[in-house]
Each structure stands twice: as structure tokens, then as C-alpha cells.
C-alpha positions as CSV (number, residue, x, y, z in Angstrom):
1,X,44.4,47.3,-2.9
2,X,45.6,45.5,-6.3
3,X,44.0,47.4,-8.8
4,X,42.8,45.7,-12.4
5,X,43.9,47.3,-15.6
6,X,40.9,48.2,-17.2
7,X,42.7,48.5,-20.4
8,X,42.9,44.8,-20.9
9,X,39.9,43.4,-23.1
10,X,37.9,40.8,-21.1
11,X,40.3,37.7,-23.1
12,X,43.4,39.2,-21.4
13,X,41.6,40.0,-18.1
14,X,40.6,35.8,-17.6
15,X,44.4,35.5,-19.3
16,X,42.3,33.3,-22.5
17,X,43.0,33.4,-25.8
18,X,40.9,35.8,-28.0
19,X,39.3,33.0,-30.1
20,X,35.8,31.9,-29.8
21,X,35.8,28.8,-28.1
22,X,36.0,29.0,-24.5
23,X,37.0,26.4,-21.6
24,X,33.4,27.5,-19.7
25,X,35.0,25.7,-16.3
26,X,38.5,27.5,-16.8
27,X,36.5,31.0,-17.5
28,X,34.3,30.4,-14.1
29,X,37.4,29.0,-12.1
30,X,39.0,32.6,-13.7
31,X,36.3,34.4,-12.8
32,X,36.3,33.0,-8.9
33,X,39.7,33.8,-8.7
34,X,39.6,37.5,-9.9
35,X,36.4,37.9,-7.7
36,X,38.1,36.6,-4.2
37,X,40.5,38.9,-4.8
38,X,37.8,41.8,-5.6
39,X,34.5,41.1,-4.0
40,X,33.2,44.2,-2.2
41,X,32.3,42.0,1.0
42,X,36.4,41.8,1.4
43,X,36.2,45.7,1.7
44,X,33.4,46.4,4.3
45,X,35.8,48.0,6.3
46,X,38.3,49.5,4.1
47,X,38.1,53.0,2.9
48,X,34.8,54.7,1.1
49,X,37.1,54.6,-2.2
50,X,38.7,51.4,-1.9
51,X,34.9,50.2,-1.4
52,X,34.2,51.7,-4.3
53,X,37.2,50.7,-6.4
54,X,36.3,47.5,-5.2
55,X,32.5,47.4,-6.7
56,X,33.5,49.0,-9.6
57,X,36.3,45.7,-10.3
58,X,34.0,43.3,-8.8
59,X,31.5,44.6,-11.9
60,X,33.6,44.6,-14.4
61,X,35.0,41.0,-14.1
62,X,30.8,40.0,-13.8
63,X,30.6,41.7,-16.6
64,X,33.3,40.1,-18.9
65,X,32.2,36.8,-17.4
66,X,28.9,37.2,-19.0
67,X,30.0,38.5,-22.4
68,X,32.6,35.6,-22.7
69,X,30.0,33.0,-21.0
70,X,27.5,34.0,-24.1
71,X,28.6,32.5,-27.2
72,X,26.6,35.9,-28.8
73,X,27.9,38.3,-27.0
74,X,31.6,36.7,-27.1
75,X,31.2,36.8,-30.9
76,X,30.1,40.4,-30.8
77,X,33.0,41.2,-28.3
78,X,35.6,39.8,-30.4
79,X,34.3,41.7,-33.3
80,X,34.7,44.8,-31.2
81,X,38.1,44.3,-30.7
82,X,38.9,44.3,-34.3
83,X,36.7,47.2,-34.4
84,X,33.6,45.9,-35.4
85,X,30.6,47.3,-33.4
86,X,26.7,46.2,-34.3
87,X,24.2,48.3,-33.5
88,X,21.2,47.0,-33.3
89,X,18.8,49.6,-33.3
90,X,19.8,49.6,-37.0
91,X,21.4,46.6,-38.3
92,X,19.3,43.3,-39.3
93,X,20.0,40.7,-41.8
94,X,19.2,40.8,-45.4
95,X,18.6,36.9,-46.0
96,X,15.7,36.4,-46.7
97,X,16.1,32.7,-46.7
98,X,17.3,32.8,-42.9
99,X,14.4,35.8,-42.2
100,X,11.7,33.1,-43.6
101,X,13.7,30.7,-41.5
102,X,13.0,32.9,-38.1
103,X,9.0,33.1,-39.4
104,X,9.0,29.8,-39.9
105,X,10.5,28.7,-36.3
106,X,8.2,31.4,-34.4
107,X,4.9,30.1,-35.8
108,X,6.1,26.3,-34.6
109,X,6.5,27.5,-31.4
110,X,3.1,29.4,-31.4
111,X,1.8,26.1,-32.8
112,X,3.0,24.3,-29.8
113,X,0.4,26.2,-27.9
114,X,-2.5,24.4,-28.9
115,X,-0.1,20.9,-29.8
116,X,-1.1,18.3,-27.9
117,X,2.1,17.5,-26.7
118,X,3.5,21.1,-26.3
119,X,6.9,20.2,-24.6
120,X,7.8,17.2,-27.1
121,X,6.8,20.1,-29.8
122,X,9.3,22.6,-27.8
123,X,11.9,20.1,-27.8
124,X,11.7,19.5,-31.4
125,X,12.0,23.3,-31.9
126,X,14.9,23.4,-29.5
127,X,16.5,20.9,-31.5
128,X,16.7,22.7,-34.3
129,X,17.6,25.6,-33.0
130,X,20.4,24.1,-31.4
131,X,21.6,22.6,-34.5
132,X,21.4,26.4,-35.9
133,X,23.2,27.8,-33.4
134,X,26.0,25.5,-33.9
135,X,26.0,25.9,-37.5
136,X,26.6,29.9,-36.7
137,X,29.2,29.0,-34.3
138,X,31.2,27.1,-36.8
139,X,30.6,29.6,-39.6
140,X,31.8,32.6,-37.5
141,X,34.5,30.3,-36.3
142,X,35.7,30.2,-39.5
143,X,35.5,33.8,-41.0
144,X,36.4,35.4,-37.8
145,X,39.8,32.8,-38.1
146,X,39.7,33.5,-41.6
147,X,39.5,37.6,-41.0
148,X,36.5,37.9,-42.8
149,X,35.1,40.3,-40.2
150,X,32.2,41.5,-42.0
151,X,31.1,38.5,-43.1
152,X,31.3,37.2,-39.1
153,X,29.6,40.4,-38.4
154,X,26.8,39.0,-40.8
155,X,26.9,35.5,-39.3
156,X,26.9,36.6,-35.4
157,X,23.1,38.7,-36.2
158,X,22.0,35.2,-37.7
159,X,23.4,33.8,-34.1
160,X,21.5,36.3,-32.1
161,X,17.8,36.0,-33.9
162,X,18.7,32.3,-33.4
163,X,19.3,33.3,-29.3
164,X,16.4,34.9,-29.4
165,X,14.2,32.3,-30.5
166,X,15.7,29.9,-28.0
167,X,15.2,32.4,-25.1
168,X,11.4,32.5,-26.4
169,X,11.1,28.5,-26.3
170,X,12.3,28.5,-23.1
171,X,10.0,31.1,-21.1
172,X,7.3,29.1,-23.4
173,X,8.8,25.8,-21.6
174,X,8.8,27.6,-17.9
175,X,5.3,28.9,-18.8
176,X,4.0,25.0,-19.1
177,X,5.4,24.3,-16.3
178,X,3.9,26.3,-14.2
179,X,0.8,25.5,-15.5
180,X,1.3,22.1,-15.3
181,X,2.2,22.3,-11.9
């Protein structure tokens, strides 16, 4: 059994560049490759350890898919691997601006509840938070290139409250739907 070298960071695994920007279709076709070569369901019946060795790869190339697939958790990654960790039991953002920002956005989207046009008023919030998001990318695009880690640090907690407000307008979105249906 080929064996992966666990070593590598999740960049060198897919063989990408460690930037930010990702071809998503060459990262999937990557990840397709690495995972017919891996896949547990080729080991059914090899040995209990080469089963095992097998999960164990099969997981680990999901799991690099996924943090390279997420433009947050790709910027946090890279940041990792110039030795930048964010915890985030403890860590938050100190802009107030941005923080009134985030206050601002979740009350819209409790608004939408009682709009009456609550999708159109989702939309409009998903607009903007798509327009953030890309804002973000740029930014830490642009420190991260410019090694200003700290300051990317900075930028990619503005890019996950951002997330996080998107992931909320969406299960807000799903929850109409199912009303609706």
C-alpha cells in the first residue's frame, strides 16, 4: 500500500500552491485522484492495518479538501503554516466599526422574519455579505502576500463573523422553505 506523507501540509498534498486562491475544480479533481488511490472500500479485503492505514489517509485528504475548499479555514491554514494559530475561544476583533457592522447585519436578518418579503430581504442580506466576504478575501490576499501575518490574522476573524452570518441567512432561507412548502 502507497503510503501518504503526512508531513506534507494540505497545499503540497493536492501538489497547489500555498496562496489563497484555489482552482476549486483542480482541488476536487486532486482530491478524486488521491481518494481512488486511498478509499477504504479498495481495502475490504486487505489486512486489518492496511484497512486502517487506509481510513486514516482516506480522512486526512477529506480533511484538507475541506479546509482548502473553505475560503476561512484555507486562510486560517495558511496562517498556520507560517505559524500563526487563532484560537477562538479567546481571540475576537477589536473593531468596533466591523463589531457594529455584525449587529447591524443580525438584526436585518431578524427583521426579515416579520418582512413581508423575507427571501428578497435574505437576498439583500446575502448580498452584502457576499460583497464583505470578498472584500476580506482581497484584504488578506494582500497582507498575507505582503507578510503582514498579523494583520491577515486580524482580517481572516472579520472573514469568519462574516461566515457566520452567511451560514445564519442560509438555515433562515432553508427554514422558509420548508415552511413555504
Amino acid at each position: 500500500m502507497q503510503m501518504l506523507d503526512f508531513k506534507q501540509n494540505y497545499f503540497q498534498l493536492f501538489g497547489l500552491s500555498a496562496e489563497f486562491h484555489v482552482d476549486k475544480d483542480l482541488l476536487k479533481a486532486k482530491q478524486q485522484a488521491l481518494l481512488a488511490e486511498f478509499h477504504p472500500d479498495l481495502f475490504v479485503n486487505a489486512s486489518e492495518q492496511d484497512r486502517r492505514l487506509s481510513v486514516q489517509q482516506a480522512s486526512h485528504v477529506n480533511e484538507a479538501y475541506q479546509t482548502l475548499l473553505n475560503p476561512v479555514k484555507r486562510a486560517r491554514y495558511l496562517l498556520k503554516i507560517k505559524g500563526l494559530e487563532l484560537n477562538d475561544e479567546t481571540e475576537t476583533t477589536s473593531d468596533t466599526g466591523f463589531l457594529m457592522e455584525q449587529l447591524e447585519l443580525r438584526e436585518q436578518l431578524d427583521e426579515c422574519r416579520s418582512n413581508q418579503d423575507p427571501i428578497a430581504c435574505c437576498e439583500e442580506i446575502s448580498g452584502k455579505l457576499k460583497s464583505r466576504a470578498q472584500q476580506f478575501a482581497d484584504e488578506f490576499v494582500t497582507k498575507f502576500s505582503t507578510e503582514q501575518y498579523e494583520a491577515a490574522r486580524q482580517v481572516s476573524r472579520k472573514m469568519q463573523f462574516i461566515y457566520r452570518i452567511q451560514e445564519q441567512v442560509l438555515d433562515f432561507q432553508f427554514q422558509l422553505e420548508d415552511e413555504l412548502a
